[in-house]
C-alpha positions as CSV (number, residue, x, y, z in Angstrom):
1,X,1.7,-23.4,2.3
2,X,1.7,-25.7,5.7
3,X,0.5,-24.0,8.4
4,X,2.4,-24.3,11.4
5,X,1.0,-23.6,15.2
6,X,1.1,-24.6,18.5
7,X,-2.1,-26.9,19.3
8,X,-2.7,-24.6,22.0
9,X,-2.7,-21.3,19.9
10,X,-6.4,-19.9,18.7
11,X,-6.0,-18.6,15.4
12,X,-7.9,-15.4,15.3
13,X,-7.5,-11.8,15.6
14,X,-5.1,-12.0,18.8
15,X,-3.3,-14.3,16.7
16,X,-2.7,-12.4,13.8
17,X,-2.0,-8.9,15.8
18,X,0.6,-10.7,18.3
19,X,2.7,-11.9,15.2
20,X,2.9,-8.5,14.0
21,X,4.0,-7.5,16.8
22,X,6.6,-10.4,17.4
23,X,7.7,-9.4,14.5
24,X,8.1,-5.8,14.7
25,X,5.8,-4.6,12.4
26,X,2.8,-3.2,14.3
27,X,4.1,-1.1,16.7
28,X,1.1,1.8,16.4
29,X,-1.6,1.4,19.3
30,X,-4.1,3.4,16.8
31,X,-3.5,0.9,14.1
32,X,-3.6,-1.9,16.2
33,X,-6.7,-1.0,17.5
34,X,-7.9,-0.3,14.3
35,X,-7.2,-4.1,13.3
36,X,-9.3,-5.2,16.0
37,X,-12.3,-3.6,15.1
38,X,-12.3,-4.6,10.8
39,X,-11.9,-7.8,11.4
40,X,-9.9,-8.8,8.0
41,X,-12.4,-12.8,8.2
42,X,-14.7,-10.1,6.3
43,X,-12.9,-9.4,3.4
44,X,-11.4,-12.8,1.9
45,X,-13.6,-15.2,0.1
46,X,-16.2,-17.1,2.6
47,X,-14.0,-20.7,1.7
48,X,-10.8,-18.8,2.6
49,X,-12.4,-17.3,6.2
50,X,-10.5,-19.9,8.5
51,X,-7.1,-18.6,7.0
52,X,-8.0,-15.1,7.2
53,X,-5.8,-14.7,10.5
54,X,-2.5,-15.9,9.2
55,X,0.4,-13.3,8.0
56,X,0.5,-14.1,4.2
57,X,-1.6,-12.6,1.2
58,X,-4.9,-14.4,0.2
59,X,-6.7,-14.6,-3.1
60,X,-9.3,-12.5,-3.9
61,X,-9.3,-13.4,-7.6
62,X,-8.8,-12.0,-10.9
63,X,-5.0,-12.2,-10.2
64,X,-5.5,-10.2,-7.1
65,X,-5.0,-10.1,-3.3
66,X,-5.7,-9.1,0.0
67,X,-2.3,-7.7,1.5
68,X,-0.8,-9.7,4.2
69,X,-1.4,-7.9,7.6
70,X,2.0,-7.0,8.2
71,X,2.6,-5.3,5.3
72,X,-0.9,-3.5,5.9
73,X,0.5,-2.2,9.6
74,X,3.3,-0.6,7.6
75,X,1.0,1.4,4.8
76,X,-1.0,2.2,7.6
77,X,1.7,3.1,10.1
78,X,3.4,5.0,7.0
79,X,0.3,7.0,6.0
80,X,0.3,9.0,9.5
81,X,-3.4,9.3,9.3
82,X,-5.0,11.5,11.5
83,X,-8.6,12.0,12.2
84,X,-10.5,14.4,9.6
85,X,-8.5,14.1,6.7
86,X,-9.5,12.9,3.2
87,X,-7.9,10.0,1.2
88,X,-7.2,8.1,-1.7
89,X,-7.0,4.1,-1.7
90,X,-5.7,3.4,-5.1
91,X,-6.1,-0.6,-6.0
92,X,-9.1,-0.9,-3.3
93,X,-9.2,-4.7,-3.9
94,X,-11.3,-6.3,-1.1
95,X,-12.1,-3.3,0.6
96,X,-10.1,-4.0,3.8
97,X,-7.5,-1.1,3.6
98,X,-10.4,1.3,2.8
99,X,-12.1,0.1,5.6
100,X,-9.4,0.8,8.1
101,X,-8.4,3.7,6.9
102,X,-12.0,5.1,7.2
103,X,-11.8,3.5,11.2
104,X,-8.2,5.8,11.2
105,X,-10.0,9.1,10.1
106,X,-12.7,8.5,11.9
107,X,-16.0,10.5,10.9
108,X,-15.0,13.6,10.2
109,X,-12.8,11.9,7.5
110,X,-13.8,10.4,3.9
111,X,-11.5,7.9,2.0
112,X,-12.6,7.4,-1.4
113,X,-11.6,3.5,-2.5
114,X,-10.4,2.9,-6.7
115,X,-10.7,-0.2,-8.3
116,X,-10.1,-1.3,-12.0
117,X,-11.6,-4.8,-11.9
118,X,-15.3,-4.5,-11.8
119,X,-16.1,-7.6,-9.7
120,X,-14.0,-6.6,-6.9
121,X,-15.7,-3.3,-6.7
122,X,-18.4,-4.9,-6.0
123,X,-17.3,-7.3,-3.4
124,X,-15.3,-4.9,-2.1
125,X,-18.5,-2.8,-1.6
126,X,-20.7,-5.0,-0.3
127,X,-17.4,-5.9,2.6
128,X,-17.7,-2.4,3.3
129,X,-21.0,-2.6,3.8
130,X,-20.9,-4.8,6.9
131,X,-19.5,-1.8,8.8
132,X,-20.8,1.8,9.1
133,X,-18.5,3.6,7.4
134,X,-20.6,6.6,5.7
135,X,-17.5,8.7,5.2
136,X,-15.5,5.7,2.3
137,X,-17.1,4.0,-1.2
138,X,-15.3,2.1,-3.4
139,X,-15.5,3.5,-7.3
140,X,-15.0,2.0,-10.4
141,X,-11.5,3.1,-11.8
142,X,-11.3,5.3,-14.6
143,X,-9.5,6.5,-17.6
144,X,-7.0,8.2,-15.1
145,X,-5.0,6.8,-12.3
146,X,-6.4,8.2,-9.0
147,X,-9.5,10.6,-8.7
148,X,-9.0,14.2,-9.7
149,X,-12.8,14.7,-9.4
150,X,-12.5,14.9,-5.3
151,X,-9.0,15.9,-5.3
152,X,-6.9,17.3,-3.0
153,X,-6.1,14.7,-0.7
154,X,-3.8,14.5,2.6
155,X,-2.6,11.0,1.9
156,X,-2.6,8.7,-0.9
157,X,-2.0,4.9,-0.8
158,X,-0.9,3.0,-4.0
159,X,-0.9,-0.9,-3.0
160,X,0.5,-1.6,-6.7
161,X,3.9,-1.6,-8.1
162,X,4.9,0.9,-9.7
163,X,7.8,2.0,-12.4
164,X,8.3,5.2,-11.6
165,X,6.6,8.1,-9.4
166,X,2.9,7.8,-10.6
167,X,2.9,11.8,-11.8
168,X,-0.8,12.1,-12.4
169,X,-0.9,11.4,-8.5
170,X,0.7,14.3,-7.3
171,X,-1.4,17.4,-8.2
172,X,-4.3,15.3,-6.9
173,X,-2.1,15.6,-3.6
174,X,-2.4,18.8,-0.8
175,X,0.8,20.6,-0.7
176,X,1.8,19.1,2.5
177,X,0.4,15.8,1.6
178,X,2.1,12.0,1.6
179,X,1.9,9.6,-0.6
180,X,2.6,5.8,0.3
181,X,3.9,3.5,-2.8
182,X,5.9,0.6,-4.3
183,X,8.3,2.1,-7.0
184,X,10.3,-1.2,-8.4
185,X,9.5,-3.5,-5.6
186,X,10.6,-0.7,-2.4
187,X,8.5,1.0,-0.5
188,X,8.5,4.6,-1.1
189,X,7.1,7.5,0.9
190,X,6.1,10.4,-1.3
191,X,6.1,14.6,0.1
192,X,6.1,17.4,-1.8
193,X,9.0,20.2,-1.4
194,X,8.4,23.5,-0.8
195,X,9.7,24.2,-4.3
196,X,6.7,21.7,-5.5
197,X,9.4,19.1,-6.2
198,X,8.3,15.2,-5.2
199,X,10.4,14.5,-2.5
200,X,11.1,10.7,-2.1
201,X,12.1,8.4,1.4
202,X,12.5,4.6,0.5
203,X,12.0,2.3,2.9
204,X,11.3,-1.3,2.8
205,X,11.2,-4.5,0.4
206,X,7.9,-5.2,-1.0
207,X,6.1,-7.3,-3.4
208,X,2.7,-5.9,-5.2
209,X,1.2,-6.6,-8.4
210,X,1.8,-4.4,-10.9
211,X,0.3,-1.0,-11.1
212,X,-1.8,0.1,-14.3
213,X,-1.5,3.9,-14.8
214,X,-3.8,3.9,-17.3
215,X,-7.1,1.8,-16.3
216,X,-9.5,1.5,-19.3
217,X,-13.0,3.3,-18.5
């Protein structure tokens, strides 16, 4: 992909919050302040660290990515996270959405990171090690989607694609708890009625990797 600035331009983190904001996707101050402070250069591959700043996904290998920073803003931004609460990162990757969300929560929160591919728990744990962030880990995914073992949760992100509403997700949710995933390639936003029913809101395009409901142990 050519890369395409104005000589002028620095490409760093000013840079890459600016153009979300040009184009309309980062419009929370929280977030963006978030974004400031886990600086994604720390969670792509140390070759990759000059393009870390640009708004397209990067390669983190084994057929995976780090999300493009816009379409992070609107998991974020569509999570509504508040300080204290606990939640689920399901498809941890890097690290860099389990990071932030740990910056959005703040403290008195705990995130709890899932990853099926062993390597990238590991780099995403060591990533999240160059921050102090006590309250998120990274675990190795396994025979069932999510974590029941520390469930409930008041939010849930799923930064896979998935076929359907991932069911095993939603007693691991609270009762009045939200769910952010891709079901076939839109962006849903998952609640719970008062009847117990999954209540669903679509809302943008996206493109994600596949998600694997059943991760082998």
């Amino acid at each position: 992909m050519a890369l395409e600035t104005r000589p002028e331009e620095a490409i760093d983190i000013n840079f890459m919050i600016q153009t979300m904001k040009t184009k309309g996707y980062l419009t929370s101050p929280t977030v963006e302040e978030a974004f400031r402070v886990v600086d994604r250069a720390e969670f792509v591959p140390p070759e990759q660290r000059e393009n870390a700043y640009y708004d397209y996904p990067m390669s983190i290998g084994y057929e995976q990515t780090i999300s493009q920073p816009s379409m992070v803003a609107t998991l974020l931004q569509s999570l509504e996270l508040v300080s204290g609460q606990k939640v689920l990162d399901v498809g941890a990757g890097s690290g860099w959405t389990t990071a932030l969300i740990a910056e959005l929560i703040g403290p008195k929160g705990k995130v709890i990171g899932v990853e099926r591919i062993p390597e990238l728990v590991e780099f995403g744990t060591r990533n999240l090690r160059k921050f102090d962030y006590p309250n998120a880990k990274i675990i190795q995914a396994g025979t069932q989607l999510g974590y029941p073992e520390e469930a409930p949760y008041d939010r849930i992100l799923v930064s896979a694609d998935a076929k359907d509403i991932p069911g095993v997700l939603l007693p691991q949710m609270t009762r009045v708890g939200r769910m952010v995933v891709p079901i076939c390639g839109r962006l849903c936003i998952i609640t719970q009625s008062d009847k117990g029913r999954a209540e669903v809101q679509q809302t943008n395009l996206v493109t994600f990797v596949p998600l694997i409901e059943e991760p082998s142990a």
